[in-house]
C-alpha positions as a Markdown table, in Angstrom:
| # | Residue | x | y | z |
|---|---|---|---|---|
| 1 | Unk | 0.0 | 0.0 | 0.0 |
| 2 | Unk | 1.3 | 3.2 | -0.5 |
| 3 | Unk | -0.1 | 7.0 | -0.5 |
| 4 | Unk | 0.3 | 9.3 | -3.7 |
| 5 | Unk | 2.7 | 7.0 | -5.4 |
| 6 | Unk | 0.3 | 6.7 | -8.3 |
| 7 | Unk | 1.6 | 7.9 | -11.8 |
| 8 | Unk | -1.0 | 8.9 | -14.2 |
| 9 | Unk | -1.1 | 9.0 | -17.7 |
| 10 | Unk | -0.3 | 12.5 | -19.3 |
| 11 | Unk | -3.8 | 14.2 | -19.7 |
| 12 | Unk | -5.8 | 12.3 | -18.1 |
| 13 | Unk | -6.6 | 10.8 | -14.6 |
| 14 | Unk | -6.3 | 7.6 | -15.0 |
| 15 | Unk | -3.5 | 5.7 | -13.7 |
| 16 | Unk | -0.4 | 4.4 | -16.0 |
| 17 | Unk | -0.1 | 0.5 | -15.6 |
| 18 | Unk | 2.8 | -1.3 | -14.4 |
| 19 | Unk | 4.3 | -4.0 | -16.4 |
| 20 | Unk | 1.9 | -6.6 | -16.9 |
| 21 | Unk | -1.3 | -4.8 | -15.4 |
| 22 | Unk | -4.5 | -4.4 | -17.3 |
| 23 | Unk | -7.2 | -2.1 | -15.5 |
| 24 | Unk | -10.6 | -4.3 | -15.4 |
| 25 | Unk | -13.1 | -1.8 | -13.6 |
| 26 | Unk | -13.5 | 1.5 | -12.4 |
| 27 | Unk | -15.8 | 3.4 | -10.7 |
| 28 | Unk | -16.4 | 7.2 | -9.9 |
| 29 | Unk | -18.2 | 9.5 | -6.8 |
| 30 | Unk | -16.1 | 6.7 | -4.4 |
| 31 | Unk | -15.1 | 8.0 | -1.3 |
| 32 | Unk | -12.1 | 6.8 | 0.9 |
| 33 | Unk | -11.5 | 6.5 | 4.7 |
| 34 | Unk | -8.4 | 5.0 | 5.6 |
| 35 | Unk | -7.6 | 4.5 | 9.5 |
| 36 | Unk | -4.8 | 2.9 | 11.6 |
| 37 | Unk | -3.6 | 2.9 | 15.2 |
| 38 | Unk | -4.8 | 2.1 | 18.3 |
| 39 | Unk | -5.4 | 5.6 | 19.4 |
| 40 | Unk | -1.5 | 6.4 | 20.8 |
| 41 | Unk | -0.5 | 9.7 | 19.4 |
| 42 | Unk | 2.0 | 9.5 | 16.8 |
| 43 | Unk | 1.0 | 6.3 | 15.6 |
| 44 | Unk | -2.6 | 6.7 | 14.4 |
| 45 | Unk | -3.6 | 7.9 | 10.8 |
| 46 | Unk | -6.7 | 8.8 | 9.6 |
| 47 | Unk | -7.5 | 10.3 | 6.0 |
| 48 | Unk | -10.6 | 11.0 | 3.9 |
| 49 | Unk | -10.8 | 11.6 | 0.8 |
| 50 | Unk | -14.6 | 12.8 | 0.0 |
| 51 | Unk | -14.9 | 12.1 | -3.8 |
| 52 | Unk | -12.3 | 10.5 | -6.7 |
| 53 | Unk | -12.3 | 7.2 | -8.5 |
| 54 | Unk | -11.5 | 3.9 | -7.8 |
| 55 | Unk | -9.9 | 1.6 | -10.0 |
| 56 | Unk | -9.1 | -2.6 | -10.2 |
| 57 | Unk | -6.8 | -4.1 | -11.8 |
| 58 | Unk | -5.5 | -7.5 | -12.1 |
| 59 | Unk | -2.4 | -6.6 | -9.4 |
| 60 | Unk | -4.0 | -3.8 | -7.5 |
| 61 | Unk | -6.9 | -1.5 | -6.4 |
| 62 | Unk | -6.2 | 2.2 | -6.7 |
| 63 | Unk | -7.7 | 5.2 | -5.9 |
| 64 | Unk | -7.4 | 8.6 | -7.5 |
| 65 | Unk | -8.8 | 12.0 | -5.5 |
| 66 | Unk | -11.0 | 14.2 | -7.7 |
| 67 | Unk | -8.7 | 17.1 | -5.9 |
| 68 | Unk | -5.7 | 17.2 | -3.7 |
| 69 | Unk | -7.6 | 16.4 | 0.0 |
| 70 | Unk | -6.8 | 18.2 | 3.1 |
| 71 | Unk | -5.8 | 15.6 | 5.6 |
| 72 | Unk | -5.1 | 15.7 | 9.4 |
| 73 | Unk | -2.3 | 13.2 | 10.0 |
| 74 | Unk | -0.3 | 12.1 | 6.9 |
| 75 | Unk | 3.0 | 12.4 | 5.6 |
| 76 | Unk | 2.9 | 12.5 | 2.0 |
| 77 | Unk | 4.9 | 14.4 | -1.1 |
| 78 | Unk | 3.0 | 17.6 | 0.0 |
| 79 | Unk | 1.9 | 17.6 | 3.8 |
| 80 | Unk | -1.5 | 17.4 | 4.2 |
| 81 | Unk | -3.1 | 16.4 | 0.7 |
| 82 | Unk | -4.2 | 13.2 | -0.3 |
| 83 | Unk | -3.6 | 12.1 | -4.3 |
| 84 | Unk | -4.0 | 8.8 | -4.6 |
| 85 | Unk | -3.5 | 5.5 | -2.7 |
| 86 | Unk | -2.5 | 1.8 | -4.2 |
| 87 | Unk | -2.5 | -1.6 | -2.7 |
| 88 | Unk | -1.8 | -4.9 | -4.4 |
| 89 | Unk | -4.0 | -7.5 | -3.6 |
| 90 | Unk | -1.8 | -9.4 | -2.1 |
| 91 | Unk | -2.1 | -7.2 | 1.3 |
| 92 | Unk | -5.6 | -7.3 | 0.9 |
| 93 | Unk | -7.5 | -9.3 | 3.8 |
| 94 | Unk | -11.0 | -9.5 | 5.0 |
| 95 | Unk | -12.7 | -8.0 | 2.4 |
| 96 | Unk | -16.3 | -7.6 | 2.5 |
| 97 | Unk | -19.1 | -5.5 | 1.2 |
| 98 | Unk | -22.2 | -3.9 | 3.1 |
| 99 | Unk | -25.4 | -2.5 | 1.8 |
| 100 | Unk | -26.0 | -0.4 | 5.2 |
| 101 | Unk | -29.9 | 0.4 | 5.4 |
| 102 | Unk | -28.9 | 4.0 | 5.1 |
| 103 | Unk | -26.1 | 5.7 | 3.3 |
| 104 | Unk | -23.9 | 4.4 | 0.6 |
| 105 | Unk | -23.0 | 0.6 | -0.3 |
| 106 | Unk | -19.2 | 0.0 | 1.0 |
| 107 | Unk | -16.5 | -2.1 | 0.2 |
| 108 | Unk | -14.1 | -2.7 | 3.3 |
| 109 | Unk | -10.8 | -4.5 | 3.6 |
| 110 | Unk | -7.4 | -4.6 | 6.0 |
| 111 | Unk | -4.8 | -3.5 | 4.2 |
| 112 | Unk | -1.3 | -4.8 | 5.5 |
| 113 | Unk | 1.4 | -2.7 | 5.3 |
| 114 | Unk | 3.9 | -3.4 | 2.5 |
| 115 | Unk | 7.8 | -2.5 | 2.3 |
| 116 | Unk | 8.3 | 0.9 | 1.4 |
| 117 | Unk | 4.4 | 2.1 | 2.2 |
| 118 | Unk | 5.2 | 4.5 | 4.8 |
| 119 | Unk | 2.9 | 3.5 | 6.6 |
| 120 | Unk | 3.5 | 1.6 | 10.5 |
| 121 | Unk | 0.9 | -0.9 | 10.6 |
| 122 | Unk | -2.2 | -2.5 | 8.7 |
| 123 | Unk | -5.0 | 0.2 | 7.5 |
| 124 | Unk | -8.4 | -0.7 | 7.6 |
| 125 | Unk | -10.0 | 1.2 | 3.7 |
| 126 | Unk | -13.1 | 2.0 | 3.3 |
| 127 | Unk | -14.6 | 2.8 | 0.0 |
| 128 | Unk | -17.9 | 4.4 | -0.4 |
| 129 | Unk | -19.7 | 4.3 | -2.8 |
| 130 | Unk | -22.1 | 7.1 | -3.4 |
| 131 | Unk | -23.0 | 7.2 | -7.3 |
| 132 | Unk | -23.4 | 2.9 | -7.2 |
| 133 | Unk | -21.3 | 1.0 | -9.1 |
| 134 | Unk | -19.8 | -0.9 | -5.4 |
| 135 | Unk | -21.2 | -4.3 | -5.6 |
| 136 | Unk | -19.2 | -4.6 | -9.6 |
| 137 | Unk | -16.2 | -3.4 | -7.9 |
| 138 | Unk | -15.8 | -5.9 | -4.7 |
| 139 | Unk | -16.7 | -8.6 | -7.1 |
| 140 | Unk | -14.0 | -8.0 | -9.3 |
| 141 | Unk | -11.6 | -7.3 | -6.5 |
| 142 | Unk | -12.8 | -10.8 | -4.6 |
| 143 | Unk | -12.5 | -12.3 | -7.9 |
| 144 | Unk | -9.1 | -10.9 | -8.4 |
| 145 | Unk | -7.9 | -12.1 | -4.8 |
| 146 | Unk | -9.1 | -15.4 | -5.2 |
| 147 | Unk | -7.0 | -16.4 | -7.8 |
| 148 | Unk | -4.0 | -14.6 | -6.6 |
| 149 | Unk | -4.5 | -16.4 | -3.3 |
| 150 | Unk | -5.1 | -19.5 | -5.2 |
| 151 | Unk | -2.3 | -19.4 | -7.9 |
| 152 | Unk | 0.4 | -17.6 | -5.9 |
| 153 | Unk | 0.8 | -15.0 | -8.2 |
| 154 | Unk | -1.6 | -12.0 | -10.7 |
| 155 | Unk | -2.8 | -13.4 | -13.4 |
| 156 | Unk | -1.1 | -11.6 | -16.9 |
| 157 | Unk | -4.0 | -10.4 | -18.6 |
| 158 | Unk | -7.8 | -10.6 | -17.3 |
| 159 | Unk | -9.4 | -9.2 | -20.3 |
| 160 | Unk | -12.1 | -11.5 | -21.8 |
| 161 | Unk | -11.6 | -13.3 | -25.1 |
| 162 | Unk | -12.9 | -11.6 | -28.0 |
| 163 | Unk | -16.2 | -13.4 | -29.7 |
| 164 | Unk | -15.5 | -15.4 | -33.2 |
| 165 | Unk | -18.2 | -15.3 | -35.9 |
| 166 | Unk | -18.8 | -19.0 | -37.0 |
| 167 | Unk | -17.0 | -20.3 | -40.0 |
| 168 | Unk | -17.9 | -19.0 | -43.0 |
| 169 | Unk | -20.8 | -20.1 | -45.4 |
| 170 | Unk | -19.8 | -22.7 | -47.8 |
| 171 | Unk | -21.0 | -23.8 | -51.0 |
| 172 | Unk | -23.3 | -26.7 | -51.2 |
| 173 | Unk | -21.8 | -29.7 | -51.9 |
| 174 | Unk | -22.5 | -30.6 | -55.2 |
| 175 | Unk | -24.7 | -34.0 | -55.5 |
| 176 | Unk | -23.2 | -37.2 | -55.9 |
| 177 | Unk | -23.2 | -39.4 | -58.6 |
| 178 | Unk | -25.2 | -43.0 | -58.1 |
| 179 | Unk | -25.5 | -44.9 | -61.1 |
| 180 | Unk | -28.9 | -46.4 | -61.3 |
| 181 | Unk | -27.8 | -49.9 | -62.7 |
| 182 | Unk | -25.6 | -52.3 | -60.7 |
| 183 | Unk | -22.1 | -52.5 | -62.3 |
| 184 | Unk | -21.8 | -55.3 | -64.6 |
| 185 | Unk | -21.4 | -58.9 | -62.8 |
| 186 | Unk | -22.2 | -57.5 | -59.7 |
| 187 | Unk | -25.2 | -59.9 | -59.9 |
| 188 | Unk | -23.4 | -62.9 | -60.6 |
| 189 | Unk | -20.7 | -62.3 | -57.8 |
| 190 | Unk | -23.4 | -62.2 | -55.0 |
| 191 | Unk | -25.2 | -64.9 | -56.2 |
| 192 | Unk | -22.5 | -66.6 | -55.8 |
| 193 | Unk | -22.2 | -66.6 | -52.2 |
C-alpha cells in the first residue's frame, strides 16, 4: 500500500499500468476512509478523501482523489493532501461489502502494510460508494484475490476473449453421382455366395 505514489497518464486521470497490469473496472463518486492505530499519538492515521475514483486491476486497487484532500495526519509528497493510494492485492485481507440500510454501499478491507508504504501498521480502507457501481467493484476485486491467493501470483491479462463469428458459409456440396444400374457382374458375384 502506499499513498500518492500513483503515476497517471499524461492528460488524463487515469493511472499508467505497471508492467503486466490491465485495469478491469473502475468506478467514480467513491469515497475513501483510511484508519490505523490504536489511538497512541503519533502512531494513528486517519485520512478522507470525499470524492475521486477507484480503479481494479488484475495486481492492484487504486484510488485517485477528484482534488488534492486536506488531511489531518499524513506524511505525503505535499503535507496534508491526499492524491492517490494503491494496494496490491496481495495485502488485501478480509474484504467484505455492506449495503448499510442508510447511506452508501461500501467495500471494506485490511490493508497490511507493505515494504516501502510508509505507513506503521495495517490500515483498515473504506470505499464508499455514493454514485453505485460498489457491488461490480468488490466482485472484481474478490474475484481478483481469489486467484492470486489460489495461484500464488496475478494473473497476466484478465481481459475477456474476443467473440468469433462461425465459420464461414460454404458452398453446397454438389450432388453425388449414383449410377442407377448395378455395375456389370455385380449380380453374378453375389449370387454366388
Amino acid at each position: 500500500m502506499a499513498l500518492n505514489s500513483v503515476m497517471l497518464e499524461e492528460g488524463t486521470r487515469h493511472p499508467v499500468p505497471q508492467l503486466g497490469e490491465n485495469f478491469l473496472y473502475h468506478c467514480s463518486g467513491v469515497k475513501l476512509e483510511l484508519k490505523s492505530g490504536d489511538g497512541y499519538r503519533g502512531e494513528a492515521v486517519a485520512v478522507r478523501c470525499g470524492s475521486g475514483t477507484a480503479f481494479v486491476s488484475n495486481q492492484r486497487i487504486v484510488y485517485l482523489a477528484a482534488t488534492a484532500t486536506d488531511t489531518s495526519s499524513i506524511q505525503s509528497s505535499a503535507a496534508g493532501t491526499l492524491n492517490s493510494f494503491t494496494a496490491p492485492h496481495t495485502a488485501l485481507r478480509d474484504q467484505r461489502y455492506t449495503q448499510p440500510l442508510f447511506g452508501a454501499n461500501r467495500f471494506e478491507a485490511l490493508v497490511l502494510r507493505t515494504p516501502g508504504s510508509g505507513l506503521a501498521g495495517p490500515v483498515a480502507l473504506t470505499l464508499s460508494f455514493k454514485d453505485g457501481g460498489g457491488f461490480d467493484f468488490a466482485t472484481v476485486a474478490r474475484k481478483m484475490a481469489e486467484r492470486i491467493r489460489d495461484t500464488g501470483a496475478a494473473p497476466p491479462c484478465e481481459e475477456e476473449l474476443p467473440v468469433y463469428d462461425g465459420a464461414p458459409p460454404q458452398d453446397p456440396a454438389p450432388p453425388e453421382y449414383r449410377p442407377d444400374d448395378a455395375p456389370p457382374g455385380y449380380d453374378q458375384l453375389s449370387m454366388r455366395r
